[in-house]
C-alpha positions in Angstrom: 22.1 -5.1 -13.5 18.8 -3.6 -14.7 16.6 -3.3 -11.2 14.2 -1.8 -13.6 13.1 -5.2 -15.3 12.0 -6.1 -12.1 9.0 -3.5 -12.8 8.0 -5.9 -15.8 6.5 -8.2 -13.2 2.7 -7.9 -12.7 1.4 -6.6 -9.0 -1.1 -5.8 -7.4 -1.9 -3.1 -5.0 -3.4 -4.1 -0.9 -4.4 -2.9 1.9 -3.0 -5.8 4.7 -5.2 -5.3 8.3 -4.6 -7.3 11.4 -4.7 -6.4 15.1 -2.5 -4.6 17.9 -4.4 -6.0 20.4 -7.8 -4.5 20.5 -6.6 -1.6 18.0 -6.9 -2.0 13.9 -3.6 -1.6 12.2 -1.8 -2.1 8.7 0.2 -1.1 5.9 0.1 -1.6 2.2 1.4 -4.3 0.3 1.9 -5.3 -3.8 3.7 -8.7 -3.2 0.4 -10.9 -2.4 0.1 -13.6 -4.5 -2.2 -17.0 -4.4 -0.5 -20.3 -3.6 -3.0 -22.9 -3.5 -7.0 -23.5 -4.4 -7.3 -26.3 -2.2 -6.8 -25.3 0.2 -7.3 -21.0 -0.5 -3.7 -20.3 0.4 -1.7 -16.9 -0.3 1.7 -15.5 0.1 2.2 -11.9 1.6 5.7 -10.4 1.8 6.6 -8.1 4.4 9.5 -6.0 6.0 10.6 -7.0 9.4 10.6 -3.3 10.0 7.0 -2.8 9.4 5.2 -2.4 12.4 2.6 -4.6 10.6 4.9 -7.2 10.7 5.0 -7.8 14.5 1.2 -7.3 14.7 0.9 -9.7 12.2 3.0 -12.8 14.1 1.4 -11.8 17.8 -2.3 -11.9 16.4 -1.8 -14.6 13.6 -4.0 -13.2 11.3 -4.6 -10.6 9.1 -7.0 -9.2 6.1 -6.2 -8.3 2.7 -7.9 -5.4 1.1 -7.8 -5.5 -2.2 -7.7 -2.3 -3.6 -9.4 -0.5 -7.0 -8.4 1.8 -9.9 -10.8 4.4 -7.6 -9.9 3.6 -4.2 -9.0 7.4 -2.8 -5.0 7.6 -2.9 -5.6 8.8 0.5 -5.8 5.4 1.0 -2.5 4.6 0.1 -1.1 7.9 2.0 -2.3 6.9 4.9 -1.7 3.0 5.5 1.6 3.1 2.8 3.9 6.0 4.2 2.7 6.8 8.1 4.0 4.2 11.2 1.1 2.4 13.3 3.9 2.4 16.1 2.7 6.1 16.3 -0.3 6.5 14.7 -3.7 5.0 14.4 -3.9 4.6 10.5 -7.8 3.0 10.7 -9.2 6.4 11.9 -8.5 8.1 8.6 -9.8 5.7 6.2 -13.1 3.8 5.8 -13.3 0.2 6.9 -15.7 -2.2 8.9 -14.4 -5.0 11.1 -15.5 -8.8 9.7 -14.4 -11.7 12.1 -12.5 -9.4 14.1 -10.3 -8.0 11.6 -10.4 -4.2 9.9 -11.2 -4.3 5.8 -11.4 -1.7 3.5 -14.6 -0.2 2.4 -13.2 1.4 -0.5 -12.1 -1.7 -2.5 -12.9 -5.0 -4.8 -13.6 -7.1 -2.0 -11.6 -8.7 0.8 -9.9 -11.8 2.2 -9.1 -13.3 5.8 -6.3 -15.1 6.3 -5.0 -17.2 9.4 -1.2 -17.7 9.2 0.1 -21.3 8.7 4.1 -20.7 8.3 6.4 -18.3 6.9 9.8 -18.2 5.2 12.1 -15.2 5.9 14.7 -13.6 4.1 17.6 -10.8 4.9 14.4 -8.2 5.1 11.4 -9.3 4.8 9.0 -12.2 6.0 7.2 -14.2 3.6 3.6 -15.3 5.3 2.0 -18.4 4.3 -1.8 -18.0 4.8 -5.1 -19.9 4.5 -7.7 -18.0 3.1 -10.8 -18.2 5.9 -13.3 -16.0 4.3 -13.8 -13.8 1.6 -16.1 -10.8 -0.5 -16.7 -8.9 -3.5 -17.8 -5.2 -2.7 -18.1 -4.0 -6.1 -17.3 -5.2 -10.0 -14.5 -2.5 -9.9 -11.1 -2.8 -11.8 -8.1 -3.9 -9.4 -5.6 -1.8 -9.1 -2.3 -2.6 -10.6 1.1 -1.3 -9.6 1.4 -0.5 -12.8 -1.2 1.8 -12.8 -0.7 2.9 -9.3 2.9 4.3 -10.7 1.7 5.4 -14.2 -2.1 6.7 -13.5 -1.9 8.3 -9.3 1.6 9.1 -10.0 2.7 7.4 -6.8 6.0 5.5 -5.8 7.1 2.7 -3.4 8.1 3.2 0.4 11.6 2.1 0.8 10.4 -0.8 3.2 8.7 -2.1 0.4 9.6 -5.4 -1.3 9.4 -3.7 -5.3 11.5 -0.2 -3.7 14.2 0.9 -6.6 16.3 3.4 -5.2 16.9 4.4 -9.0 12.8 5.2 -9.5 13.7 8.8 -10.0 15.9 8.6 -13.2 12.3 8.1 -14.8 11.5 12.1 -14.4 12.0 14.2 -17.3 13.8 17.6 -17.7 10.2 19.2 -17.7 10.2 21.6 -14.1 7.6 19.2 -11.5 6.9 19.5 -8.1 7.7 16.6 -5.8 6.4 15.8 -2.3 9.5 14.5 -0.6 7.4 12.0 1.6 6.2 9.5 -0.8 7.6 11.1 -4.5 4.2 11.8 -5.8 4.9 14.0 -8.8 1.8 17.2 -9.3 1.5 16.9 -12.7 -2.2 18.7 -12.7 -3.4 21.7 -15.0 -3.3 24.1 -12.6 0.3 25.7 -12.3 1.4 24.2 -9.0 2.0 28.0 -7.8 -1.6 28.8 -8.1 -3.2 25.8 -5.7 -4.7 26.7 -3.0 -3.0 26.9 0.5 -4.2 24.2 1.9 -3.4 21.7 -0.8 -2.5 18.3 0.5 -0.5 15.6 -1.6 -3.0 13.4 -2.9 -1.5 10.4 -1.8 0.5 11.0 1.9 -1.9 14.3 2.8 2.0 16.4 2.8 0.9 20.1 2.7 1.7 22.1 -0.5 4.5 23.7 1.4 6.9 20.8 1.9 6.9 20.2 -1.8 9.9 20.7 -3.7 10.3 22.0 -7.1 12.3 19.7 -9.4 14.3 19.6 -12.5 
């Protein structure tokens, strides 16, 4: 079987917020999709081994973020490809608390959801969610995942729902450098050789020195 067709299908890119107790946590997330109109109801997939996940059932809410063709890839970095078991994601990126839940300054606008069931599979948990509230920030274009793998050059965290293990047959013979965190691919005019020292990967903040050069 082709996993690649499954690329064909149209996603978006989200930042998902929800609570570990009085602390702001979350992960991104491309499998949101809306149920209902009446009521707002959405559907957010996510992998039992996020820690997300468990904040997510103890709080029973969560916000979605969603997130723009110039939301900083630092964005992504930071909620996409670090743990919130160890790490408190919300202090590197910009967001405001609504209703007691963290959003995402840098993006389209936001929704709040209360969980009202769930269906799970072998990995992942599908949430069922009403929609309590919701904003535009800005007019800006939503970011795909189509342009997320095209346009920033980024690819999937294996706990993701859309992960093909295959993603790297899509590199060509041309001589890249790779971060081995999150496979962004430096693609820039500058020779990769000649950026400076303290060059971060734009998308998980690796240093230049744990990239890889690749053929």
């Amino acid at each position: 079987m082709n996993k690649n067709v499954l690329r064909k299908l149209s996603y978006g890119v989200h930042a998902v917020g929800t609570m570990d107790g009085e602390r702001p946590t979350g992960c991104i997330a491309n499998s949101v999709m809306q149920i209902t109109s009446s009521p707002m109801t959405v559907a957010v997939s996510m992998n039992h081994d996020n820690y997300t996940h468990s904040c997510m059932e103890k709080s029973g809410k969560f916000s979605i973020s969603i997130l723009s063709e110039n939301t900083a890839p630092s964005v992504i970095g930071t909620l996409g490809f670090q743990s919130g078991r160890d790490k408190n994601k919300f202090d590197e990126v910009a967001y405001e608390m609504i209703d007691g839940l963290p959003v995402i300054t840098d993006s389209c606008g936001y929704f709040l959801c209360k969980i009202i069931g769930k269906m799970e599979t072998t990995t992942h948990t599908v949430f069922l969610a009403e929609i309590v509230e919701g904003d535009v920030f800005e007019e800006k274009k939503e970011m795909t995942y189509a342009y997320y793998h095209q346009v920033v050059k980024g690819s999937s965290p294996k706990n993701a729902p859309t992960y093909i293990e295959e993603k790297k047959e899509e590199q060509t013979a041309k001589v890249t450098y790779v971060c081995p965190i999150c496979g962004y691919e430096y693609t820039g005019e500058v020779p990769f050789e000649e950026l400076p020292e303290d060059w971060v990967c734009p998308i998980c903040l690796q240093p230049k020195s744990e990239f890889r050069k690749k053929e």
